[in-house]
C-alpha positions in Angstrom: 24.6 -8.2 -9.3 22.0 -10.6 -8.7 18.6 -10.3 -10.0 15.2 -10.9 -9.1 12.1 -11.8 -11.4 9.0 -9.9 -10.0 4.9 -9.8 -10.9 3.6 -6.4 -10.2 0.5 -5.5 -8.9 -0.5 -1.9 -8.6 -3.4 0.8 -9.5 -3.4 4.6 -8.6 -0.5 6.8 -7.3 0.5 4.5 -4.8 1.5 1.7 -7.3 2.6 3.9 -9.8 5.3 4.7 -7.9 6.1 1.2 -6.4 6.7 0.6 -10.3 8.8 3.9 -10.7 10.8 2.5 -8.2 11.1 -1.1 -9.9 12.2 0.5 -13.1 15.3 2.0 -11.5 16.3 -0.6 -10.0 19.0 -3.6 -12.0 18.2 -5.8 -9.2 14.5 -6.1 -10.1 13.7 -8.2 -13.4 9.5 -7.1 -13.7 8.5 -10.1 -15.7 4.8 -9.1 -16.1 2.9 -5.7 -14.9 -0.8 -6.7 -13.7 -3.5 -3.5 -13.5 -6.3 -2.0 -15.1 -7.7 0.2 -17.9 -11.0 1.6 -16.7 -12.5 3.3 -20.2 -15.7 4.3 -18.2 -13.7 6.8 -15.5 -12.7 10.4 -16.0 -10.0 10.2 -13.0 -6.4 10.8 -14.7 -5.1 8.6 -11.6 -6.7 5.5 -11.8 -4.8 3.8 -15.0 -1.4 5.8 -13.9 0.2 2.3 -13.6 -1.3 0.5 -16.8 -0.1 4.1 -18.6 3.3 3.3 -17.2 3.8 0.1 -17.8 2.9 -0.1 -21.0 4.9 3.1 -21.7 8.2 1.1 -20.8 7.5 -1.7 -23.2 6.5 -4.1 -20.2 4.5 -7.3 -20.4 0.9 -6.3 -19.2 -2.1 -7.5 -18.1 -5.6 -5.6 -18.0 -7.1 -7.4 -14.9 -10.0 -5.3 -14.7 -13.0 -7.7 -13.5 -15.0 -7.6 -16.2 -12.9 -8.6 -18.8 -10.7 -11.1 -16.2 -12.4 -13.2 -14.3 -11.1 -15.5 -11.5 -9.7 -18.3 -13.7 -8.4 -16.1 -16.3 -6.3 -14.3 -13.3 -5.2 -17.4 -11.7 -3.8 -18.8 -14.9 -2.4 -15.4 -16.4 0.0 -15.1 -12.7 0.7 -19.0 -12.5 1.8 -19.2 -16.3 4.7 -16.1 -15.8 6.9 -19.2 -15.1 9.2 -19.2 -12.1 9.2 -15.7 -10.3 10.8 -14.6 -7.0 8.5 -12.0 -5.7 4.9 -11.0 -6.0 4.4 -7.0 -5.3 1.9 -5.8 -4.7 0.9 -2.2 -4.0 -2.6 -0.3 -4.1 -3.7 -3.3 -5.9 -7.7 -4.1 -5.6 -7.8 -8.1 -6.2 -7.4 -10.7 -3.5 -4.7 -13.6 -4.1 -5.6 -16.8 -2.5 -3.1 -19.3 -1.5 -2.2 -21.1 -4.0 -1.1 -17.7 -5.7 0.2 -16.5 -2.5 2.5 -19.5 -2.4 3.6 -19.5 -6.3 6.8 -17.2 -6.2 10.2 -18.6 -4.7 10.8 -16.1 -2.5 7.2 -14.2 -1.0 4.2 -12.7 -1.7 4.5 -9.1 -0.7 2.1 -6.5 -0.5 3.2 -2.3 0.2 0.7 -0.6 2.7 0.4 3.3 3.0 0.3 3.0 7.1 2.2 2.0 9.6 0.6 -2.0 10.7 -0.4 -2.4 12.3 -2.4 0.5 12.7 -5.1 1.0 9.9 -5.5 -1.5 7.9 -7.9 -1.1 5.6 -8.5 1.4 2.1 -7.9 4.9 3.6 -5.3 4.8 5.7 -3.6 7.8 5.0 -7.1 9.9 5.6 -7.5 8.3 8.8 -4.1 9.4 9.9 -5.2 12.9 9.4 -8.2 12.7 10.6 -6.9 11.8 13.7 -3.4 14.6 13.5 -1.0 12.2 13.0 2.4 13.7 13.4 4.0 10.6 11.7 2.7 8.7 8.7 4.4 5.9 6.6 4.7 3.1 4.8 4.7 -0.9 5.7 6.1 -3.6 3.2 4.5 -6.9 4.1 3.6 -10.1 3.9 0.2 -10.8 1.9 -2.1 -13.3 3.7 -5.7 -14.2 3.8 -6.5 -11.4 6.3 -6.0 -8.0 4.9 -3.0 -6.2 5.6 -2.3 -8.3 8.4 0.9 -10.4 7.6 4.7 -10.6 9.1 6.4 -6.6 8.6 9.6 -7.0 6.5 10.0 -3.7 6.4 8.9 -0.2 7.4 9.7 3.7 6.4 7.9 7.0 8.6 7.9 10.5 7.8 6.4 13.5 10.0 4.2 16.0 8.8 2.0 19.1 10.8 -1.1 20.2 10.7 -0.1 22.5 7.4 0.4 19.3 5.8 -2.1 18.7 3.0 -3.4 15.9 1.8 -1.7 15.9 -1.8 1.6 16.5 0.3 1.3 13.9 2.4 0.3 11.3 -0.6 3.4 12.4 -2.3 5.7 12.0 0.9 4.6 8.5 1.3 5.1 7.8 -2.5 8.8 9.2 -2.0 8.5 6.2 0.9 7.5 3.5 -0.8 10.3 4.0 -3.2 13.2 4.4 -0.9 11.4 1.3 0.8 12.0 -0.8 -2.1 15.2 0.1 -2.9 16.4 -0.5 0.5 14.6 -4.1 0.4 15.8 -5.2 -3.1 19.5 -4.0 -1.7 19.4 -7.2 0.3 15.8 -9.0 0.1 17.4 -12.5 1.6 18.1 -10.6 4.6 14.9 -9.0 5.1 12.9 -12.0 5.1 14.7 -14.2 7.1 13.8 -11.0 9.7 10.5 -10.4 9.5 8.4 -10.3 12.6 4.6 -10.9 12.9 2.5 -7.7 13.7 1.4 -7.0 17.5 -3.0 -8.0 16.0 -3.9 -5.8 20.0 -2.6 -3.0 18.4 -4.5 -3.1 15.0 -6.9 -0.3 14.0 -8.9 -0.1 10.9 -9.1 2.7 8.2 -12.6 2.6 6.4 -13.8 5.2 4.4 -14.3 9.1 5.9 -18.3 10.0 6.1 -17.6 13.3 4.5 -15.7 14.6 1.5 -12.0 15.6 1.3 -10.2 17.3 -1.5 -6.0 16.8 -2.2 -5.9 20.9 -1.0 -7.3 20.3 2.5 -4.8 20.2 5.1 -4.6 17.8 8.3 -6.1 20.4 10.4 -9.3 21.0 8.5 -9.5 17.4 7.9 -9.7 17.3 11.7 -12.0 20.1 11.9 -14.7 18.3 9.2 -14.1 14.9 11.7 -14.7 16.8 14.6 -18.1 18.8 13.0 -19.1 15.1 11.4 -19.3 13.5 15.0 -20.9 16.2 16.7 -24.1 16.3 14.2 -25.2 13.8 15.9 -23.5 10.8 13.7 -25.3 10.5 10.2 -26.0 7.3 9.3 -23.1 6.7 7.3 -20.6 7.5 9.7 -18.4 4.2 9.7 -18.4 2.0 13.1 -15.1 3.6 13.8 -12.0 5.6 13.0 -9.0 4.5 13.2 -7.3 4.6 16.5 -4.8 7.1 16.5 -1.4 5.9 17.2 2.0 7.7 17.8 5.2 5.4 16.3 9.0 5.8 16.8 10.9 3.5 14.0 12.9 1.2 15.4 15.1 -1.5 13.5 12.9 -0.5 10.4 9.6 -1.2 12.5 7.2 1.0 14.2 6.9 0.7 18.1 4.6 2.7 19.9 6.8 4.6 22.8 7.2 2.6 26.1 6.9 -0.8 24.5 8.8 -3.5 26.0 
């Protein structure tokens, strides 16, 4: 069975289970594991990955700002030797081209949305917000814009209104493993079919001007939306929310209905 050497990126739930997924897979050789320890926060989900990692015995790199700059970054990724993939997945650092352009095969990045609608750090909230009856997963190409590069492969669920938040967090970390396996069952393949994302159809997903809990369900995130616009817009209410979008899967890509 053929291999493949990997860097891994990843903070939070998201990338804790992109590296879950990793660790059952032969295919996927994880030369180095790159996240964070944050001693100052009392959230049990921020140093899930980093608790992981080092919890397998991987090689590891604490790539919290503070104590790794720029430099130290670039050199600790471009001295793992010859890679295949970097994988990235809830992971808070931007990688500039020459980093971008360092592993053999691509530079990938896992998105908790469907590109190319909302792009940006809360997708999954937006999709609620606006009562999403599918959510999903992208696997992309990482480029200079965010979230914005060629789809190599996609994976939707539906949910209802009932849906809470923590239940549709899990249901897309369920995604983004079957995702991965899928890709690293044939990876040649699924580049040399990527497709570039239709940029008219992009929304964003910036944070919610109000407060949401794991227990809340779709409808009451909805509900807090709705009661946030209509007092009149506070001042922090972003620009916009994302556009709400309905998706079939088709060919492991998300069209919208009707498109030609």
């Amino acid at each position: 069975m053929k291999t493949y050497r990997i860097l891994y990126f990843g903070t939070w739930g998201y990338g804790k289970a992109g590296l879950e997924a990793l660790l059952g897979l032969p295919q996927a050789d994880i030369v180095k594991v790159f996240s964070k320890w944050d001693l100052a926060s009392a959230n049990p989900y921020l140093n899930q990955v980093y608790q992981l990692a080092a919890g397998n015995g991987l090689p590891l790199e604490d790539t919290e700002r503070r104590r790794m700059p720029k430099e130290a970054f670039r050199k600790a990724v471009l001295e793992a030797g010859e890679v295949d993939f970097i994988l990235s997945c809830c992971y808070d650092r931007f990688f500039p081209a020459h980093i971008r352009a360092f592993p053999g095969m691509g530079a990938l990045n896992l998105h908790p949305s469907l590109l190319p609608a909302y792009r940006g750090i809360k997708p999954l909230e937006n999709a609620l917000a606006n009562g999403e009856t599918t959510i999903g997963v992208t696997l992309h190409e990482l480029t200079r814009e965010l979230d914005a590069g060629d789809i190599i492969l996609q994976k939707a669920a539906g949910i209802t209104r009932d849906h809470t938040i923590g239940q549709a967090y899990d249901l897309q970390c369920e995604l983004i493993k079957s995702c991965l396996a899928e890709f690293f069952a044939g990876p040649e393949t699924f580049m040399a079919n990527k497709a570039p994302q239709d940029h008219s159809r992009q929304s964003d997903a910036p944070r919610l001007p109000f407060d949401i809990s794991d227990g809340d369900t779709m409808l009451e995130v909805m509900q807090k939306m709705k009661a946030c616009i209509a007092a009149a817009k506070p001042k922090n209410l972003p620009v916009r929310l994302g556009r709400a979008a309905t998706f079939t899967l088709t060919n492991g890509r998300a069209e919208k209905p009707g498109k030609t």
